[in-house]
FILO-386526 format. One record per residue (C-alpha): residue in one letter; x, y, z. Coordinates in steps of 0.5 Angstrom, whole numbers, plus 500, padded with zeros to 3 digits. Each point is the difference from the previous one (the first is absolute). Layout:
<atoms>
AXYZ ...
</atoms>
This chain:
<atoms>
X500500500 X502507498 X503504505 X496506502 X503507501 X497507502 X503505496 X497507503 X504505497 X503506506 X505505499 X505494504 X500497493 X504506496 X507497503 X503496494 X500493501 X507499499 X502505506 X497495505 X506497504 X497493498 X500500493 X504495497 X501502493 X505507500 X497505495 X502502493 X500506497 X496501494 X503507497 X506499501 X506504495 X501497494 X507498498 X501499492 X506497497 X499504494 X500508501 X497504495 X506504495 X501507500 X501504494 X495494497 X501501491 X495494498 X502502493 X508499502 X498493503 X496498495 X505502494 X506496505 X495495500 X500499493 X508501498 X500494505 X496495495 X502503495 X503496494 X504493501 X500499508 X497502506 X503505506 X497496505 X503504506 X498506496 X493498501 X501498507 X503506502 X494505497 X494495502 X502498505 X501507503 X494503499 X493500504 X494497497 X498507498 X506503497 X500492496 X493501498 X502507496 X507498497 X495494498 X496505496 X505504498 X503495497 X493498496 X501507498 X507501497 X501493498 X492499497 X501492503 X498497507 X506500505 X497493502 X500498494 X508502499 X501497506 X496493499 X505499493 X505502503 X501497506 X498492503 X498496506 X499503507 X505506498 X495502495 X494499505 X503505505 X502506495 X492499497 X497500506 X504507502 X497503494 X492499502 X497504505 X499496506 X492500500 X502497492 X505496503 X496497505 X494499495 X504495496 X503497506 X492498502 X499498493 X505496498 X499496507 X493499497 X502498493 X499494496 X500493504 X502500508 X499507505 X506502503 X496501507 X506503504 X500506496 X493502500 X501499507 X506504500 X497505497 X493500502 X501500508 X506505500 X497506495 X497506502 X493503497 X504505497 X505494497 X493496499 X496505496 X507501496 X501493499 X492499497 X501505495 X507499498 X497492498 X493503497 X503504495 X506495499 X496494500 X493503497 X497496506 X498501509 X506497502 X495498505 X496495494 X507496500 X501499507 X493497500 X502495495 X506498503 X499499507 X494497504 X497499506 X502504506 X506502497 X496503495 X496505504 X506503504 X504501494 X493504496 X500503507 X507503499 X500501494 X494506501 X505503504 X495503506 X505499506 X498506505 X506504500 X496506503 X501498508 X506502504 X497499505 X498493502 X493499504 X502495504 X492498503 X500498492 X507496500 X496496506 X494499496 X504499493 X504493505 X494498503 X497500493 X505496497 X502495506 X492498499 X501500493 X506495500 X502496506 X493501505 X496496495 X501494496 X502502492 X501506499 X497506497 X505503496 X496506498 X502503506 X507499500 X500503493 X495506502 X505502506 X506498497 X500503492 X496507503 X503501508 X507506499 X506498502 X500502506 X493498502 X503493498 X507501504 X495501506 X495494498 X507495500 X502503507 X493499504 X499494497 X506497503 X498502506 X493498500 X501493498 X507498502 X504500492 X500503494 X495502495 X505498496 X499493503 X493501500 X500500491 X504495499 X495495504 X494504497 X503499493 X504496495 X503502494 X501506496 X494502505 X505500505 X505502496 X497507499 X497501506 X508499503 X503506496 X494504501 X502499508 X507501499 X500507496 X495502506 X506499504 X506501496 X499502493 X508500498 X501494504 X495496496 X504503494 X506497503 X497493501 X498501493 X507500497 X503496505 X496494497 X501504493 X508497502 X500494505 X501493498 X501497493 X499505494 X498507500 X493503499 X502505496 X493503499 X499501506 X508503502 X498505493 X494502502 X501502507 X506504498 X497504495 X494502503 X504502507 X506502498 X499507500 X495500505 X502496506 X504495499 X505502504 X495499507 X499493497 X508499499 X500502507 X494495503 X503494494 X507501505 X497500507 X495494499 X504496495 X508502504 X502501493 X500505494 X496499495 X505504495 X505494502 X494495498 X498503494 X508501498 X500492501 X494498496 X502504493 X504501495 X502505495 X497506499 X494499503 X503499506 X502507499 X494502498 X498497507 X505503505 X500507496 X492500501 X502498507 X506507502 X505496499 X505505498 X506494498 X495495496 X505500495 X506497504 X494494503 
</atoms>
Protein backbone atom coordinates (compact mmCIF):
# COMPACT_ATOMS: atom_id res chain seq x y z
CA UNK A 1 0.00 0.00 0.00
CA UNK A 2 1.17 3.27 -1.04
CA UNK A 3 2.62 5.73 1.74
CA UNK A 4 0.37 8.34 2.34
CA UNK A 5 1.76 11.94 2.77
CA UNK A 6 0.48 15.27 3.94
CA UNK A 7 1.96 18.23 2.24
CA UNK A 8 0.60 21.64 3.63
CA UNK A 9 2.72 24.22 1.99
CA UNK A 10 4.20 26.76 4.91
CA UNK A 11 6.65 29.52 4.70
CA UNK A 12 9.07 26.61 6.43
CA UNK A 13 9.03 24.92 2.98
CA UNK A 14 10.91 27.87 0.96
CA UNK A 15 14.27 26.38 2.44
CA UNK A 16 15.87 24.39 -0.30
CA UNK A 17 15.83 21.15 -0.10
CA UNK A 18 19.31 20.68 -0.30
CA UNK A 19 20.53 22.93 2.46
CA UNK A 20 19.24 20.66 4.93
CA UNK A 21 21.76 18.78 6.98
CA UNK A 22 20.28 15.59 5.93
CA UNK A 23 20.32 15.40 2.67
CA UNK A 24 22.40 13.11 0.98
CA UNK A 25 23.23 14.23 -2.28
CA UNK A 26 25.34 17.34 -2.55
CA UNK A 27 23.84 19.88 -5.03
CA UNK A 28 24.92 21.00 -8.58
CA UNK A 29 25.03 24.03 -10.02
CA UNK A 30 22.82 24.49 -12.88
CA UNK A 31 24.40 28.00 -14.49
CA UNK A 32 27.60 27.75 -13.86
CA UNK A 33 30.44 29.28 -16.41
CA UNK A 34 30.92 27.95 -19.66
CA UNK A 35 34.52 26.98 -20.58
CA UNK A 36 35.24 26.63 -24.38
CA UNK A 37 37.92 25.09 -26.09
CA UNK A 38 37.70 26.94 -28.86
CA UNK A 39 37.34 30.80 -28.35
CA UNK A 40 36.03 33.20 -30.83
CA UNK A 41 38.88 35.14 -33.62
CA UNK A 42 39.70 38.59 -33.47
CA UNK A 43 39.85 40.52 -36.58
CA UNK A 44 37.73 37.42 -38.22
CA UNK A 45 37.99 37.79 -42.43
CA UNK A 46 35.40 35.03 -43.51
CA UNK A 47 36.58 35.89 -46.93
CA UNK A 48 40.42 35.27 -45.97
CA UNK A 49 39.48 32.03 -44.47
CA UNK A 50 37.65 30.83 -47.10
CA UNK A 51 40.17 31.96 -50.06
CA UNK A 52 42.84 29.91 -47.64
CA UNK A 53 40.44 27.29 -47.62
CA UNK A 54 40.45 27.16 -51.24
CA UNK A 55 44.41 27.56 -52.03
CA UNK A 56 44.44 24.30 -49.53
CA UNK A 57 42.47 21.96 -51.82
CA UNK A 58 43.67 23.36 -54.64
CA UNK A 59 45.20 21.64 -57.41
CA UNK A 60 47.00 18.02 -56.95
CA UNK A 61 47.11 17.28 -53.16
CA UNK A 62 45.32 18.44 -50.05
CA UNK A 63 47.24 20.78 -47.08
CA UNK A 64 45.40 18.97 -44.50
CA UNK A 65 47.16 21.17 -41.65
CA UNK A 66 45.99 24.24 -43.52
CA UNK A 67 42.53 23.05 -43.07
CA UNK A 68 43.00 21.93 -39.46
CA UNK A 69 44.60 25.23 -38.66
CA UNK A 70 41.54 27.28 -39.82
CA UNK A 71 38.28 25.19 -39.09
CA UNK A 72 39.39 23.91 -36.31
CA UNK A 73 40.06 27.67 -34.78
CA UNK A 74 37.12 28.97 -35.59
CA UNK A 75 33.58 29.12 -33.47
CA UNK A 76 30.69 27.52 -34.81
CA UNK A 77 29.31 31.22 -35.88
CA UNK A 78 32.60 32.52 -37.41
CA UNK A 79 32.46 28.67 -39.30
CA UNK A 80 28.89 28.86 -40.70
CA UNK A 81 30.12 32.67 -42.58
CA UNK A 82 33.40 31.32 -43.90
CA UNK A 83 31.04 28.54 -45.01
CA UNK A 84 28.84 30.91 -46.83
CA UNK A 85 31.69 33.16 -48.25
CA UNK A 86 33.20 30.26 -49.57
CA UNK A 87 29.68 29.57 -51.47
CA UNK A 88 29.83 33.16 -52.59
CA UNK A 89 33.31 33.29 -53.99
CA UNK A 90 33.94 29.82 -55.22
CA UNK A 91 30.07 29.30 -56.39
CA UNK A 92 30.56 25.62 -54.76
CA UNK A 93 29.54 24.16 -51.28
CA UNK A 94 32.44 24.16 -48.85
CA UNK A 95 30.89 20.28 -47.80
CA UNK A 96 30.99 19.33 -51.12
CA UNK A 97 34.83 20.49 -51.59
CA UNK A 98 35.67 18.80 -48.52
CA UNK A 99 33.70 15.47 -48.91
CA UNK A 100 35.83 15.22 -52.35
CA UNK A 101 38.75 16.02 -50.93
CA UNK A 102 39.23 14.39 -47.88
CA UNK A 103 38.02 10.49 -46.29
CA UNK A 104 36.93 8.68 -43.51
CA UNK A 105 36.49 9.97 -40.04
CA UNK A 106 38.98 13.02 -40.86
CA UNK A 107 36.47 14.01 -43.45
CA UNK A 108 33.43 13.54 -41.21
CA UNK A 109 35.01 15.88 -38.53
CA UNK A 110 36.10 18.91 -41.09
CA UNK A 111 32.21 18.46 -42.68
CA UNK A 112 30.34 18.63 -39.48
CA UNK A 113 32.37 22.03 -38.37
CA UNK A 114 30.95 23.45 -41.54
CA UNK A 115 27.09 23.09 -40.38
CA UNK A 116 25.72 24.96 -37.91
CA UNK A 117 25.23 23.06 -35.13
CA UNK A 118 21.24 22.82 -34.99
CA UNK A 119 22.07 21.31 -39.02
CA UNK A 120 24.43 19.52 -37.54
CA UNK A 121 22.31 17.81 -34.76
CA UNK A 122 19.57 17.35 -37.32
CA UNK A 123 21.74 14.92 -39.59
CA UNK A 124 22.85 13.37 -36.49
CA UNK A 125 18.94 12.40 -35.74
CA UNK A 126 18.32 11.51 -39.17
CA UNK A 127 21.22 9.38 -39.95
CA UNK A 128 20.48 7.33 -36.70
CA UNK A 129 17.24 6.87 -38.03
CA UNK A 130 18.02 6.12 -41.72
CA UNK A 131 17.43 2.75 -43.43
CA UNK A 132 17.35 -0.65 -41.39
CA UNK A 133 18.33 -0.60 -37.61
CA UNK A 134 18.24 3.05 -35.16
CA UNK A 135 21.15 4.13 -33.26
CA UNK A 136 19.06 4.46 -30.13
CA UNK A 137 22.12 5.79 -28.25
CA UNK A 138 21.93 8.85 -30.24
CA UNK A 139 18.62 9.89 -30.12
CA UNK A 140 18.98 9.44 -26.37
CA UNK A 141 21.87 11.52 -26.36
CA UNK A 142 20.44 14.16 -28.22
CA UNK A 143 16.87 13.99 -26.97
CA UNK A 144 17.61 14.12 -22.96
CA UNK A 145 20.33 16.71 -23.08
CA UNK A 146 18.79 19.44 -25.62
CA UNK A 147 17.74 22.62 -24.38
CA UNK A 148 14.11 23.92 -25.79
CA UNK A 149 15.85 26.32 -27.64
CA UNK A 150 18.25 23.72 -28.86
CA UNK A 151 15.25 21.27 -29.60
CA UNK A 152 13.24 24.20 -31.31
CA UNK A 153 16.29 24.66 -33.66
CA UNK A 154 16.90 21.24 -34.17
CA UNK A 155 13.00 20.70 -35.26
CA UNK A 156 13.56 23.17 -37.96
CA UNK A 157 16.78 22.28 -39.23
CA UNK A 158 15.34 18.54 -39.77
CA UNK A 159 11.95 19.89 -41.40
CA UNK A 160 13.72 21.82 -43.78
CA UNK A 161 16.61 19.29 -44.39
CA UNK A 162 14.38 16.40 -44.68
CA UNK A 163 11.14 17.90 -45.96
CA UNK A 164 9.37 15.97 -42.98
CA UNK A 165 8.70 16.64 -38.70
CA UNK A 166 11.74 14.80 -37.37
CA UNK A 167 9.01 13.87 -34.83
CA UNK A 168 7.15 11.36 -37.87
CA UNK A 169 10.70 9.52 -37.95
CA UNK A 170 11.11 8.99 -34.43
CA UNK A 171 7.26 7.47 -34.30
CA UNK A 172 8.49 5.04 -37.07
CA UNK A 173 11.65 3.87 -35.63
CA UNK A 174 10.96 3.41 -31.99
CA UNK A 175 8.15 1.94 -30.15
CA UNK A 176 6.64 1.31 -26.90
CA UNK A 177 7.50 3.72 -23.98
CA UNK A 178 10.64 4.37 -25.42
CA UNK A 179 8.68 6.24 -28.15
CA UNK A 180 6.68 8.47 -26.01
CA UNK A 181 9.60 9.97 -24.23
CA UNK A 182 11.41 10.35 -27.19
CA UNK A 183 8.06 12.37 -28.83
CA UNK A 184 7.88 14.04 -25.52
CA UNK A 185 11.28 15.25 -25.79
CA UNK A 186 11.35 16.17 -29.01
CA UNK A 187 8.52 18.83 -28.34
CA UNK A 188 11.17 20.70 -26.34
CA UNK A 189 8.61 22.16 -23.57
CA UNK A 190 11.01 21.51 -20.65
CA UNK A 191 9.84 24.33 -17.99
CA UNK A 192 12.79 26.55 -18.10
CA UNK A 193 11.22 29.68 -16.33
CA UNK A 194 11.34 28.74 -12.61
CA UNK A 195 14.52 29.44 -10.64
CA UNK A 196 13.07 29.12 -7.81
CA UNK A 197 11.99 25.55 -6.92
CA UNK A 198 8.66 25.11 -4.89
CA UNK A 199 9.30 22.44 -2.88
CA UNK A 200 5.63 21.47 -1.65
CA UNK A 201 5.68 20.54 -5.37
CA UNK A 202 8.86 18.54 -5.58
CA UNK A 203 7.17 16.52 -2.73
CA UNK A 204 4.14 15.99 -4.33
CA UNK A 205 6.09 15.35 -7.76
CA UNK A 206 8.00 12.19 -5.56
CA UNK A 207 4.83 10.82 -4.14
CA UNK A 208 3.73 11.04 -7.48
CA UNK A 209 6.20 8.83 -9.15
CA UNK A 210 6.85 6.61 -6.20
CA UNK A 211 2.93 5.33 -6.32
CA UNK A 212 3.44 5.45 -10.21
CA UNK A 213 6.39 2.98 -9.89
CA UNK A 214 7.68 1.06 -7.04
CA UNK A 215 4.23 1.28 -4.73
CA UNK A 216 1.81 -0.61 -6.99
CA UNK A 217 2.29 -3.64 -8.80
CA UNK A 218 3.33 -2.71 -12.98
CA UNK A 219 4.24 0.50 -13.40
CA UNK A 220 2.38 3.73 -15.11
CA UNK A 221 4.95 5.04 -16.92
CA UNK A 222 3.12 7.96 -18.17
CA UNK A 223 3.84 9.65 -14.87
CA UNK A 224 7.30 9.00 -14.80
CA UNK A 225 7.33 10.49 -18.52
CA UNK A 226 5.03 13.67 -17.44
CA UNK A 227 7.52 14.72 -14.53
CA UNK A 228 10.75 13.71 -15.86
CA UNK A 229 10.29 15.19 -19.77
CA UNK A 230 8.48 18.56 -18.56
CA UNK A 231 10.07 19.18 -14.75
CA UNK A 232 13.28 22.07 -15.00
CA UNK A 233 16.55 20.88 -14.20
CA UNK A 234 16.63 22.05 -10.91
CA UNK A 235 13.14 20.87 -9.84
CA UNK A 236 14.26 17.74 -11.09
CA UNK A 237 17.93 17.91 -8.78
CA UNK A 238 15.53 18.27 -5.87
CA UNK A 239 13.21 15.61 -6.88
CA UNK A 240 16.59 13.07 -6.95
CA UNK A 241 17.45 14.30 -3.44
CA UNK A 242 14.02 14.17 -1.65
CA UNK A 243 13.32 10.77 -3.17
CA UNK A 244 16.26 9.59 -1.34
CA UNK A 245 15.31 10.68 1.55
CA UNK A 246 11.78 9.44 1.73
CA UNK A 247 12.64 5.93 0.37
CA UNK A 248 16.11 5.16 1.30
CA UNK A 249 17.76 4.87 -2.36
CA UNK A 250 18.12 6.48 -5.48
CA UNK A 251 15.57 7.65 -7.85
CA UNK A 252 18.06 6.34 -10.16
CA UNK A 253 17.30 2.86 -8.72
CA UNK A 254 13.76 3.45 -8.67
CA UNK A 255 13.89 3.38 -12.85
CA UNK A 256 16.21 0.94 -13.25
CA UNK A 257 13.43 -1.36 -11.25
CA UNK A 258 10.39 0.27 -12.97
CA UNK A 259 11.87 0.20 -16.32
CA UNK A 260 14.23 -1.83 -19.22
CA UNK A 261 15.74 -1.18 -21.94
CA UNK A 262 16.02 1.94 -23.92
CA UNK A 263 13.21 3.11 -21.59
CA UNK A 264 15.54 2.94 -18.87
CA UNK A 265 18.05 4.21 -20.77
CA UNK A 266 16.62 7.29 -21.73
CA UNK A 267 15.20 7.85 -18.52
CA UNK A 268 19.04 7.64 -16.91
CA UNK A 269 20.42 10.34 -19.24
CA UNK A 270 17.53 12.26 -18.28
CA UNK A 271 18.50 12.20 -14.72
CA UNK A 272 22.04 12.36 -14.92
CA UNK A 273 21.81 15.98 -17.06
CA UNK A 274 19.74 16.93 -14.02
CA UNK A 275 22.26 16.41 -12.01
CA UNK A 276 25.45 17.12 -13.83
CA UNK A 277 25.01 17.97 -17.48
CA UNK A 278 29.11 18.13 -18.37
CA UNK A 279 29.39 15.07 -16.37
CA UNK A 280 27.21 13.13 -18.74
CA UNK A 281 29.12 14.30 -21.64
CA UNK A 282 32.01 13.20 -20.01
CA UNK A 283 30.67 9.72 -19.74
CA UNK A 284 29.60 9.80 -23.19
CA UNK A 285 32.88 10.25 -24.27
CA UNK A 286 34.62 8.01 -21.82
CA UNK A 287 32.29 5.02 -23.53
CA UNK A 288 33.00 6.93 -27.12
CA UNK A 289 36.80 5.45 -26.24
CA UNK A 290 37.23 2.64 -23.47
CA UNK A 291 37.59 -1.07 -24.63
CA UNK A 292 37.95 -2.59 -28.12
CA UNK A 293 37.32 0.20 -31.00
CA UNK A 294 36.25 3.52 -30.84
CA UNK A 295 32.96 4.85 -31.27
CA UNK A 296 33.87 7.58 -33.62
CA UNK A 297 30.27 9.10 -34.20
CA UNK A 298 29.98 9.66 -30.89
CA UNK A 299 33.89 10.76 -30.05
CA UNK A 300 33.09 13.37 -33.47
CA UNK A 301 29.76 14.63 -32.38
CA UNK A 302 30.52 15.42 -28.90
CA UNK A 303 33.31 17.41 -29.78
CA UNK A 304 32.23 19.29 -32.43
CA UNK A 305 29.03 20.35 -30.86
CA UNK A 306 30.88 21.38 -27.50
CA UNK A 307 34.22 22.60 -28.62
CA UNK A 308 33.45 26.09 -28.40
CA UNK A 309 30.79 25.81 -25.90
CA UNK A 310 31.89 23.80 -22.87
CA UNK A 311 34.10 21.27 -23.69
CA UNK A 312 36.60 22.58 -21.27
CA UNK A 313 33.94 21.82 -18.11
CA UNK A 314 33.50 18.27 -19.68
CA UNK A 315 37.41 17.85 -19.83
CA UNK A 316 37.62 18.88 -16.41
CA UNK A 317 34.60 16.36 -15.13
CA UNK A 318 36.19 13.57 -17.86
CA UNK A 319 39.59 14.18 -15.74
CA UNK A 320 37.87 14.19 -12.16
CA UNK A 321 35.34 10.95 -12.68
CA UNK A 322 37.67 8.99 -14.78
CA UNK A 323 41.32 9.99 -13.03
CA UNK A 324 42.45 10.47 -16.55
CA UNK A 325 42.74 12.84 -19.34
CA UNK A 326 40.28 12.74 -22.17
CA UNK A 327 42.85 14.39 -24.43
CA UNK A 328 45.26 11.67 -23.62
CA UNK A 329 42.65 9.14 -24.54
CA UNK A 330 41.63 10.73 -27.32
CA UNK A 331 45.32 10.93 -28.60
CA UNK A 332 45.53 7.02 -28.10
CA UNK A 333 42.38 6.13 -29.94
CA UNK A 334 43.34 7.82 -33.26
CA UNK A 335 45.54 8.69 -35.94
CA UNK A 336 46.51 10.91 -38.40
CA UNK A 337 44.83 14.03 -39.22
CA UNK A 338 41.90 13.38 -37.41
CA UNK A 339 43.69 12.77 -34.52
CA UNK A 340 44.62 16.33 -35.04
CA UNK A 341 41.55 17.64 -35.84
CA UNK A 342 40.27 16.21 -32.49
CA UNK A 343 43.07 17.57 -30.15
CA UNK A 344 43.09 21.12 -31.99
CA UNK A 345 39.19 20.96 -31.67
CA UNK A 346 39.96 19.98 -27.87
CA UNK A 347 42.78 23.29 -27.07
CA UNK A 348 45.64 21.47 -27.45
CA UNK A 349 48.21 23.82 -28.70
CA UNK A 350 50.79 21.14 -29.56
CA UNK A 351 48.52 18.57 -31.72
CA UNK A 352 50.89 18.70 -34.17
CA UNK A 353 53.81 16.83 -32.17
CA UNK A 354 50.93 13.97 -30.42
Amino acid sequence: MATSYNFKQTAANTTPIWQHQNHPLPPQILQQQNIPTVISVGLFDARADADALHKAMKGLGTDEKALISILCHRTNAQRVLITQAYKSGYGKNLQSKLKSELSRNFERVMVSLCLSTSDFLAREMYEAMEGLGTNDDTLIEILCSSTNEEMREINFSYLRAYGHRMEKDIIGDTSGTFKMICVSLAQGQRDENLPVVDEHKVKLDVLNLHEAGEARLGTDESVFNAILCTRSWTHLRQIMIQYQLMYGHSLEKAVTREFSANAEKILLGILACAQNRHAYFAQRLRDSVKGVGTDDRCLIRNIVRHCDVDLGNIKQEYEKKFCRSLQADVADDTSGDYKCALLALMGCRNYLQL
